[in-house]
VOBA-1610 file (N, C-alpha, C; in pm, whole numbers, padded with zeros to 5 digits, always signed):
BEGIN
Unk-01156-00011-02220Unk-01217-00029-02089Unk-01233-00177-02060Unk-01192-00222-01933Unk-01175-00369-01902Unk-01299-00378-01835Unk-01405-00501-01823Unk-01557-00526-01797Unk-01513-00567-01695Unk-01424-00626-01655Unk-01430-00687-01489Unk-01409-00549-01386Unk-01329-00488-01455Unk-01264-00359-01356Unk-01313-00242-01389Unk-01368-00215-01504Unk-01398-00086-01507Unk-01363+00019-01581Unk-01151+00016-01555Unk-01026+00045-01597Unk-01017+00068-01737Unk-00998+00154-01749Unk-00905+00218-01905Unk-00763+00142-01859Unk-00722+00038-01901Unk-00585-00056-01903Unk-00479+00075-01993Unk-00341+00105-01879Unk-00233+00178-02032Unk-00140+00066-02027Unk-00169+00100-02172Unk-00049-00014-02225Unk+00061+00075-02204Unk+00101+00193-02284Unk+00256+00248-02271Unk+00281+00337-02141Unk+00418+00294-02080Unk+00490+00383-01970Unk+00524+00458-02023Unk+00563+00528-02198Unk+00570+00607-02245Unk+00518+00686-02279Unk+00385+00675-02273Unk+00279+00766-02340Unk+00168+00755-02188Unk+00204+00735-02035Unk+00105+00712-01962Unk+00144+00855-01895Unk+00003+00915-01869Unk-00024+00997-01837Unk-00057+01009-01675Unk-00041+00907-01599Unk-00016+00879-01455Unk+00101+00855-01415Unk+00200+00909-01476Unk+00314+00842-01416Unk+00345+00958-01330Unk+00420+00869-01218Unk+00439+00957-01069Unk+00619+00957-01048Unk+00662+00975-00932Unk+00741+00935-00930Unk+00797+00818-00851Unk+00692+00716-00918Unk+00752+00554-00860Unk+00846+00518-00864Unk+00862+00357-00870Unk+00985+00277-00870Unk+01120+00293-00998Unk+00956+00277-01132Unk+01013+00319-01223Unk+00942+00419-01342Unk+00834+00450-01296Unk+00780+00563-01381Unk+00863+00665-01411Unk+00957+00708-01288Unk+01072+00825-01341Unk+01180+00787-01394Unk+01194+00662-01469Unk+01330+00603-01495Unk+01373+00644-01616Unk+01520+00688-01633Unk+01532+00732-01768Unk+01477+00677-01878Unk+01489+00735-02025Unk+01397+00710-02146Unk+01412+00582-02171Unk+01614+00546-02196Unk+01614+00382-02249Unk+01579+00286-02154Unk+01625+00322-01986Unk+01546+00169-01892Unk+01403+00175-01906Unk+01281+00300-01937Unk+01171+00303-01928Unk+01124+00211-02066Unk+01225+00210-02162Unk+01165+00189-02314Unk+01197+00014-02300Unk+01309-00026-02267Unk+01352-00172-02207Unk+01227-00226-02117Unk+01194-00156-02006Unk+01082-00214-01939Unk+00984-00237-01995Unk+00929-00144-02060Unk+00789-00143-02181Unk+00840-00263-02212Unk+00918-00340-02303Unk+00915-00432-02351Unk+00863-00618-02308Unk+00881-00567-02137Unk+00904-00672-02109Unk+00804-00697-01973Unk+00673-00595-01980Unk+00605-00572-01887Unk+00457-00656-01961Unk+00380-00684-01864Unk+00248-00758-01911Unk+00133-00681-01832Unk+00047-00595-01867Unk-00050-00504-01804Unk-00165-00564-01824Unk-00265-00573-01721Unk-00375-00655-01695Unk-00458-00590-01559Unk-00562-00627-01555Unk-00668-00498-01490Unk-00725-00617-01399Unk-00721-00632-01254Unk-00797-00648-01117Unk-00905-00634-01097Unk-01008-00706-01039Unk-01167-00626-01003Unk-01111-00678-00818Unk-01181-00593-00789Unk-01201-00551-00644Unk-01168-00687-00560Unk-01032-00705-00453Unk-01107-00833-00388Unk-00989-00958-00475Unk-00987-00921-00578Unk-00910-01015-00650Unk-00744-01052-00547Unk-00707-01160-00571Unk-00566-01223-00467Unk-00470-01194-00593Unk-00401-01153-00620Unk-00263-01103-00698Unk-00163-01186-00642Unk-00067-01245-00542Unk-00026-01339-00487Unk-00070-01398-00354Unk+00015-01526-00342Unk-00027-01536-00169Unk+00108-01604-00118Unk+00098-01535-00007Unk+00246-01578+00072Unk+00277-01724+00084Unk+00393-01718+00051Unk+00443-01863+00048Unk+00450-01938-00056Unk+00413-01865-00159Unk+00402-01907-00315Unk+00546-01860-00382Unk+00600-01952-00533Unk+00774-01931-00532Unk+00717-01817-00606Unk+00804-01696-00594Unk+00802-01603-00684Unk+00813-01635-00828Unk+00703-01561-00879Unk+00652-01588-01043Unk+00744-01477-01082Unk+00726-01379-01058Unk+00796-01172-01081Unk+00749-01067-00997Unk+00739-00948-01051Unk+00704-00813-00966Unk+00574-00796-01005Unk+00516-00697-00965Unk+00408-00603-00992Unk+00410-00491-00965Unk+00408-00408-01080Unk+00393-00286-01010Unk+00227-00210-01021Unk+00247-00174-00924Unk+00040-00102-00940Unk+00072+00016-00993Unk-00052+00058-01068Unk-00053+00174-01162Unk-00185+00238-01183Unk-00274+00209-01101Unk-00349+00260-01063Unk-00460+00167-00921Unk-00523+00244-00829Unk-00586+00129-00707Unk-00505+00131-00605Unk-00571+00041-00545Unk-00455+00043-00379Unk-00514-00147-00365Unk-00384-00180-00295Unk-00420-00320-00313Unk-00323-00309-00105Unk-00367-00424-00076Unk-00372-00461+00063Unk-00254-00567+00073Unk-00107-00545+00184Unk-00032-00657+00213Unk-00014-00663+00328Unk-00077-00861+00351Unk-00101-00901+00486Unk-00032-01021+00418Unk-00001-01059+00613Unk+00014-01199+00671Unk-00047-01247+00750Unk-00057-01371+00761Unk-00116-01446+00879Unk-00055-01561+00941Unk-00094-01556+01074Unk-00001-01595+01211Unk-00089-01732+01188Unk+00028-01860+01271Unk+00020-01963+01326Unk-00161-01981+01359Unk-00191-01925+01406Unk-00316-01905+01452Unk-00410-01855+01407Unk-00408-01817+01255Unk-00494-01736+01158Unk-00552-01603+01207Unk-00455-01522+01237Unk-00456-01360+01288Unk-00422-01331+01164Unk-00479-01223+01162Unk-00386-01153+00989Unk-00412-01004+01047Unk-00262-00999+01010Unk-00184-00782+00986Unk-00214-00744+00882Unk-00249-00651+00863Unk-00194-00590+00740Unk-00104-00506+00756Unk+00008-00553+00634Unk+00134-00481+00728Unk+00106-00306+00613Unk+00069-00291+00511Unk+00082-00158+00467Unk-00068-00165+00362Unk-00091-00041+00259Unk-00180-00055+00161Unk-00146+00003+00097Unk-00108-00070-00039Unk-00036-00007-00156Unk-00084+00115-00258Unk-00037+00163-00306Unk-00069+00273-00354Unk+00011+00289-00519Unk-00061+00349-00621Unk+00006+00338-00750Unk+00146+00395-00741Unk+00223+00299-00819Unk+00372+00372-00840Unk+00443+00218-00743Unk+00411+00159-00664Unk+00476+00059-00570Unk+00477-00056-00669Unk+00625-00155-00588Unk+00640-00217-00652Unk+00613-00403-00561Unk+00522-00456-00583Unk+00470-00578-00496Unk+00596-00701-00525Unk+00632-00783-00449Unk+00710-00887-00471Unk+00847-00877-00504Unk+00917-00734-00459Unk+01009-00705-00527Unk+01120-00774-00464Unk+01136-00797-00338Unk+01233-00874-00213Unk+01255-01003-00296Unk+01129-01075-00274Unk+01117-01211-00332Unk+01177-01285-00414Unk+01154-01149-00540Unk+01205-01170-00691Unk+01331-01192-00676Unk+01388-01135-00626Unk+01542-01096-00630Unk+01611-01181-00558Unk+01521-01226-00439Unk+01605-01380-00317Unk+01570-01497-00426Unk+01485-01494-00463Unk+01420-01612-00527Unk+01337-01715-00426Unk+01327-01644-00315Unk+01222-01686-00176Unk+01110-01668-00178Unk+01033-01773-00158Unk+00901-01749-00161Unk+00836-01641-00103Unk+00704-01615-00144Unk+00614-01437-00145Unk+00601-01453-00001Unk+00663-01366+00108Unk+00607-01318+00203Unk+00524-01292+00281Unk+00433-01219+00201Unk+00321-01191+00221Unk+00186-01192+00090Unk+00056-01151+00136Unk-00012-01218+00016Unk-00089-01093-00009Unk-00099-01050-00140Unk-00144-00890-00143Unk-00312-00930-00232Unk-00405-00828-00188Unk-00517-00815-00243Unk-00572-00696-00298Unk-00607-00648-00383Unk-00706-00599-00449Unk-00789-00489-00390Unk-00790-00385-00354Unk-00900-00312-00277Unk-00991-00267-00338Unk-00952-00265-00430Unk-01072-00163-00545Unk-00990-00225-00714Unk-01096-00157-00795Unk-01018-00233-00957Unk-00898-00178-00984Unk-00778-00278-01008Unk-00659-00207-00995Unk-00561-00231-01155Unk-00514-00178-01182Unk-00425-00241-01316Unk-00263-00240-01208Unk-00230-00368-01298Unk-00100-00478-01270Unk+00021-00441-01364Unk+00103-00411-01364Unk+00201-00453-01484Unk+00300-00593-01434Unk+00313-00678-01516Unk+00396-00838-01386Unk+00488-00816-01476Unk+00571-00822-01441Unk+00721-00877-01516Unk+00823-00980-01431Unk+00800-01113-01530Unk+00841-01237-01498Unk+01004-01216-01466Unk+01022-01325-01343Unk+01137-01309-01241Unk+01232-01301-01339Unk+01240-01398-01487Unk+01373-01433-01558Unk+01434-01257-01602Unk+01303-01239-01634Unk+01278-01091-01754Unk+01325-00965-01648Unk+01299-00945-01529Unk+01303-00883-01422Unk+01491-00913-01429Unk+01563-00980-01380Unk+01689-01002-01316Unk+01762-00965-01452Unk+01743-00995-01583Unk+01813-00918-01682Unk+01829-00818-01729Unk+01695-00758-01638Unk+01675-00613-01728Unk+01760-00509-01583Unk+01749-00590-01494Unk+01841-00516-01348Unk+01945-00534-01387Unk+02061-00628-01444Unk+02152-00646-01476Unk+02178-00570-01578Unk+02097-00502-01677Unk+02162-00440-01773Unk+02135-00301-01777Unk+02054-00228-01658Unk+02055-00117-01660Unk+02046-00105-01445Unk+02220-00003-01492Unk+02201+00029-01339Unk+02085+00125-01295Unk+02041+00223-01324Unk+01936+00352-01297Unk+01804+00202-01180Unk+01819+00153-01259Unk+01669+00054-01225Unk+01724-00057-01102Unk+01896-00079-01127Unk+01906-00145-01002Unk+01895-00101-00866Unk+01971+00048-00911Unk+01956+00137-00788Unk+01795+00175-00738Unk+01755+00202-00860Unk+01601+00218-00754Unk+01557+00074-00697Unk+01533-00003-00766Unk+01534-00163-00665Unk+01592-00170-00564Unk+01688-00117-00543Unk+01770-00114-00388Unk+01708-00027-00291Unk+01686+00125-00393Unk+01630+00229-00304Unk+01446+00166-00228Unk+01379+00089-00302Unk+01276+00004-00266Unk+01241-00080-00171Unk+01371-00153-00191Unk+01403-00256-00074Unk+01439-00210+00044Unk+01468-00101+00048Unk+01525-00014+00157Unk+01373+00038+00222Unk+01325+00114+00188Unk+01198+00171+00170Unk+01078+00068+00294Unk+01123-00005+00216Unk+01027-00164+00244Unk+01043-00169+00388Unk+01196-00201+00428Unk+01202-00220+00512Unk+01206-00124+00636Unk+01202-00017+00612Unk+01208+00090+00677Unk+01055+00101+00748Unk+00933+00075+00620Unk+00796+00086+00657Unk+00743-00049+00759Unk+00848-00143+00766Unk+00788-00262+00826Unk+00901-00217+00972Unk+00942-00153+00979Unk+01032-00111+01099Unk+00979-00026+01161Unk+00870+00051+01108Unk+00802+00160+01151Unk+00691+00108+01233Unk+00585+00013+01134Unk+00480-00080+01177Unk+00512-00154+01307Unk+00653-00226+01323Unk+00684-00299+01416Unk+00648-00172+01565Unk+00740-00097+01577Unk+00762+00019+01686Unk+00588+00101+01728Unk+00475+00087+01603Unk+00359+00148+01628Unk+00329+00023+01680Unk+00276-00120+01622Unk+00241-00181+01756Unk+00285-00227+01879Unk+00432-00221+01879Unk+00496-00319+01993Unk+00513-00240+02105Unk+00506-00079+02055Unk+00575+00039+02149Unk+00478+00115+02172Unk+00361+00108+02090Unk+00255+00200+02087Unk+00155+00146+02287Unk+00108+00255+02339Unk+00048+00214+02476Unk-00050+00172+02450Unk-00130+00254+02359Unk-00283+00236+02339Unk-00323+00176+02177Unk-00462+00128+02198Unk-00543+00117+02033Unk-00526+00246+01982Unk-00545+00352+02093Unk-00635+00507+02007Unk-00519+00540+02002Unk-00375+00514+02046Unk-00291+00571+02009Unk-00252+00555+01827Unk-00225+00398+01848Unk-00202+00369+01695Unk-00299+00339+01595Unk-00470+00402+01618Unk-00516+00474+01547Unk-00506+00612+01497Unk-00466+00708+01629Unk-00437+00841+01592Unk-00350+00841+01496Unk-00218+00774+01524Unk-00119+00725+01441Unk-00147+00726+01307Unk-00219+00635+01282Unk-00279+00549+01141Unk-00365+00665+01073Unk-00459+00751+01102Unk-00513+00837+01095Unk-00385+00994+01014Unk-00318+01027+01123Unk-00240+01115+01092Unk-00163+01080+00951Unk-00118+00968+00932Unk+00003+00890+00808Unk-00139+00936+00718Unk-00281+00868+00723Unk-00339+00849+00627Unk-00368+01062+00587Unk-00354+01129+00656Unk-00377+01284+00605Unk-00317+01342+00584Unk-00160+01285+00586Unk-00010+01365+00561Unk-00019+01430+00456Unk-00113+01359+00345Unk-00124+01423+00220Unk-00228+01529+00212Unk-00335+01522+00294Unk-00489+01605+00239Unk-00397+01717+00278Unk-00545+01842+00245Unk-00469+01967+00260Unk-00432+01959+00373Unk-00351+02079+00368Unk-00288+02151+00488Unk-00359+02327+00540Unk-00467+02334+00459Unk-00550+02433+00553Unk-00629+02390+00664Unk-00632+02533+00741Unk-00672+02499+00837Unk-00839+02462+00847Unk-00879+02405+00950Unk-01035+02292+00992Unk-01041+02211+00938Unk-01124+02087+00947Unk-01180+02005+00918Unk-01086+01930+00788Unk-01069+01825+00791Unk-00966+01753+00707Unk-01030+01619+00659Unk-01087+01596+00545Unk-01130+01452+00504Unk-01066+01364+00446Unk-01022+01244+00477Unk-00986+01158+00476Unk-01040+00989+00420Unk-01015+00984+00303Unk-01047+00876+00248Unk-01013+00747+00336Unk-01059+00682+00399Unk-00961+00562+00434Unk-00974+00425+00311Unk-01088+00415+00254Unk-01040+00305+00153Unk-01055+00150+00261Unk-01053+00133+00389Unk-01108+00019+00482Unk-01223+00016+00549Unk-01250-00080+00597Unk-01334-00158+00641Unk-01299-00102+00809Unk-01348-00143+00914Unk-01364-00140+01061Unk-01223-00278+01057Unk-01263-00413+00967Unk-01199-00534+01012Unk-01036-00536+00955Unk-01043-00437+00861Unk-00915-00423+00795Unk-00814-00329+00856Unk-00878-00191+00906Unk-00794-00113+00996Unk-00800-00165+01119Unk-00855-00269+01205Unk-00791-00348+01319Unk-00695-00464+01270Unk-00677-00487+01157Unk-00564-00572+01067Unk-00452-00488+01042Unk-00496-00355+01043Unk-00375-00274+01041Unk-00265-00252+01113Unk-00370-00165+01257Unk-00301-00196+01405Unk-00338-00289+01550Unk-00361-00429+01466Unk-00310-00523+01523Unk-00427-00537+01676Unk-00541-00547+01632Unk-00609-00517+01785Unk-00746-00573+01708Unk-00878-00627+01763Unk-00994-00661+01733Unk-01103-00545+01638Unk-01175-00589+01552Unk-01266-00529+01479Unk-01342-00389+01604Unk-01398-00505+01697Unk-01471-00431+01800Unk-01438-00294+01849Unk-01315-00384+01880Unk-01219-00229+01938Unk-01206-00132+01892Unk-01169-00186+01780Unk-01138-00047+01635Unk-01324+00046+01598Unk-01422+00001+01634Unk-01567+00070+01628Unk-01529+00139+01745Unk-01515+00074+01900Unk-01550+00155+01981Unk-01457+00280+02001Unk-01339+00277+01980Unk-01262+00358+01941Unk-01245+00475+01861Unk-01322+00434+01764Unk-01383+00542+01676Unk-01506+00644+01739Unk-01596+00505+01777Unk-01715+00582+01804Unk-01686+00662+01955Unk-01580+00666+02035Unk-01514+00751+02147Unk-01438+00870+02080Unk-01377+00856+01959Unk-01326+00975+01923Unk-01450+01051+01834Unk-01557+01040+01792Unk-01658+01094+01779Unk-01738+01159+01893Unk-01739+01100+01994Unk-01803+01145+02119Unk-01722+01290+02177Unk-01582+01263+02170Unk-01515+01368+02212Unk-01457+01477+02101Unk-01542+01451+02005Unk-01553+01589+01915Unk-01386+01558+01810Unk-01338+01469+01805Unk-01225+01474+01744Unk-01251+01420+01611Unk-01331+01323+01536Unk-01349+01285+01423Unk-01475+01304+01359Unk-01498+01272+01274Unk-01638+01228+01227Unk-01645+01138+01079Unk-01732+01067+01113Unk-01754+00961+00988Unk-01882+00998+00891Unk-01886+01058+00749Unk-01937+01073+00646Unk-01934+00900+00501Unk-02043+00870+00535Unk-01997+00709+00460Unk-01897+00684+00439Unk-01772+00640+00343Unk-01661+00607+00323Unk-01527+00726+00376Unk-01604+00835+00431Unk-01487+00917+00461Unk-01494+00930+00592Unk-01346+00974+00651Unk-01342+01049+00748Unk-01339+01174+00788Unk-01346+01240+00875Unk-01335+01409+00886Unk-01250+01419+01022Unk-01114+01452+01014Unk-01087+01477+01121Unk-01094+01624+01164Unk-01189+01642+01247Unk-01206+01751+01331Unk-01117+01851+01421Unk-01013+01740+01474Unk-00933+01807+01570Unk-00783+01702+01591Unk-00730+01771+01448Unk-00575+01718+01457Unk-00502+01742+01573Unk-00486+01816+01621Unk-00417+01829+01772Unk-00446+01774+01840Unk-00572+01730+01876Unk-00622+01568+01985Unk-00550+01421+01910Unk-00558+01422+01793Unk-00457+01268+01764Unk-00333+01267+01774Unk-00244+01430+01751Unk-00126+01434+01757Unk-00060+01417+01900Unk-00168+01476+01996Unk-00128+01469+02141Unk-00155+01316+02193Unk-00232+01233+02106Unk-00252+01087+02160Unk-00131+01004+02124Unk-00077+01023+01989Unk+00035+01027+01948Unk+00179+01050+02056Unk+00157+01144+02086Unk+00279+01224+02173Unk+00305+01172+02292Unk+00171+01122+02350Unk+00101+01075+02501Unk+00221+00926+02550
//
């Protein structure tokens, strides 16, 4: 157990009992046993900066447990957040591979464990096992697909409450699928989901506190309850 985080740290991808089907948690036995070798696992407390944009790429990260936050910030010190990571993702992976500086600058949401594997160690171990190049590709693809998505919710989206409903719906794709009442972890802040979709803190309260008024959500401390999926899907649709 790590004192800053909390975290039971796993050392082996072989013997880890969270493995999903990430980048490379599903990777055959010998690229999984090659990676073990050459991975460095280390545990986050909440809040902690893991990179920051514009810095030369050091290597990857992959998260393996936590959700950690990737933003940028504008000319003018606006900051997006363009997604929020989730275990199994792989942070800095573009970078590594251009050898271009970090993009964007990812944070910490809660105590998270890291595995880094340095850029040199990273490009040899892609070179010597295809299974792992191809998923690196399939990643990069991925990547860009989710920042193509983000672009079209704010640029195309009419409303805030639209690309909250939006943001809302992505975040319950997973909870159940029975029917009423649906809770929803969001894991943000009021200032972080208007970093999300791109609009003021303020907005993002009153917005909320209007879809409470009209019977569609409800807020339980850190959770949400959406009440009435068919009112976000139709704001959505709108």
């Amino acid at each position: 157990m790590d004192s800053r985080s909390g975290l039971c740290v796993i050392e082996s991808c072989i013997l880890c009992k969270l493995r999903s089907d990430g980048f490379f948690c599903s990777l055959p036995r010998p690229p999984l046993e090659a990676f073990q070798r050459i991975k460095h696992p280390a545990s986050y407390p909440s809040g902690a900066v893991v990179f920051l944009e514009g810095q030369a790429p050091r290597g990857i990260y992959i998260l393996c447990q936590g959700q950690a936050k990737l933003s940028t910030t504008g000319i003018e010190g606006h900051t997006l957040i363009l997604k929020i990571a989730n275990p199994g993702e792989v942070l800095g992976l573009h970078t590594t591979i251009t050898g271009k500086p970090y993009e964007l600058t990812v944070e910490t949401m809660q105590p998270c464990q890291l595995n880094f594997i340095r850029r040199e160690d990273f490009m040899n171990f892609l070179k010597q096992h295809a299974d792992a190049c191809l998923r690196a590709a399939q990643h990069v693809s991925h990547d860009l697909h989710s920042a193509y998505a983000l672009i079209r919710s704010i640029c195309l989206s009419h409303s805030v409450s639209e690309r909250l409903a939006r943001l809302l719906l992505e975040r319950s794709s997973h909870a159940s699928a029975a029917k009423g009442p649906v809770r929803v972890k969001l894991g943000c802040t009021h200032e972080e989901i208007s970093e999300l979709i791109g609009c003021s803190r303020e907005t993002v309260t009153r917005t909320i506190s209007d879809m409470r008024k009209d019977g569609i959500v409800d807020v339980r401390r850190s959770d949400l309850i959406i009440r009435n999926k068919a009112a976000l899907q139709r704001l959505v649709a709108s």
